[in-house]
DRENFI-969933 format. One record per residue (C-alpha): residue in one letter; x, y, z. Coordinates in steps of 0.001 Angstrom, whole numbers, plus 524288, in hexadecimal, padded with zeros to 5 digits. Each point is the difference from the previous one (the first is absolute). Example, Ala and Ser with C-alpha at 12.3 -4.5 7.8 and 13.67 -1.06 7.14 Angstrom:
# DRENFI-969933
A8300C7EE6C81E78/S8055A80D707FD6C/
END
This chain:
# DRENFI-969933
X830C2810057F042/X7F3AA808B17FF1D/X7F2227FE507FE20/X7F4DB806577F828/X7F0D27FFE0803B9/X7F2E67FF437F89C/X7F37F8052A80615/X7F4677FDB97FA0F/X7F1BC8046680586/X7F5807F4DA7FB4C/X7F2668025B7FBF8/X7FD207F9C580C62/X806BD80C6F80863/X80ACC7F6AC80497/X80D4E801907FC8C/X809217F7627F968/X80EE48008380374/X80A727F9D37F6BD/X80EE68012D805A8/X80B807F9D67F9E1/X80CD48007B8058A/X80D8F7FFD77F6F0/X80A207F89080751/X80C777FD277FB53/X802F07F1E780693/X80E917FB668028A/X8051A7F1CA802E3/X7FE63802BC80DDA/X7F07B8020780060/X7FFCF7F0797F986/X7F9597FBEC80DAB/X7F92880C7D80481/X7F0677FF5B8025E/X7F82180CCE7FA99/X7F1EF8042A803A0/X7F8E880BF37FC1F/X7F780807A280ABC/X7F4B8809BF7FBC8/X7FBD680ADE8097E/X7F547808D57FFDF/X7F68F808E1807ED/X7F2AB7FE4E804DC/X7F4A880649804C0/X801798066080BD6/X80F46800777FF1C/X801267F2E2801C3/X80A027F8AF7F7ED/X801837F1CD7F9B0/X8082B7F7E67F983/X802A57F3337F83E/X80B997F8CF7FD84/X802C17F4F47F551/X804167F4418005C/X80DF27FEAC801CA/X807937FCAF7F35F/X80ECB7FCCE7FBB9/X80327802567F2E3/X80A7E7F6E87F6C8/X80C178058E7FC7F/X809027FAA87F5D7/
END
């Protein structure tokens, strides 16, 4: 799989991040749980970041 990413800088000054990720699923994945994490830099080299809610997705 890959993924591509969208950066946008709002009127505001903060950014906007879009990221979607291509995955080709197989039979085997039927029960697996996905999540996405973001991270990203701070002031004074500090770092953060924020995770989603954990997800499965339904394969046919």
């Amino acid at each position: 799989g890959y993924m591509t990413s969208r950066t946008v800088r709002e009127a505001s000054g903060l950014l906007s991040l879009t990221s979607t990720l291509y995955l080709r699923l197989h039979k085997d994945d039927r029960d697996a749980s996905f999540h996405c994490t973001a991270h990203y830099s701070l002031p004074e080299g500090r770092h953060g970041h924020l995770d989603s809610p954990t997800f499965h997705l339904t394969l046919h």
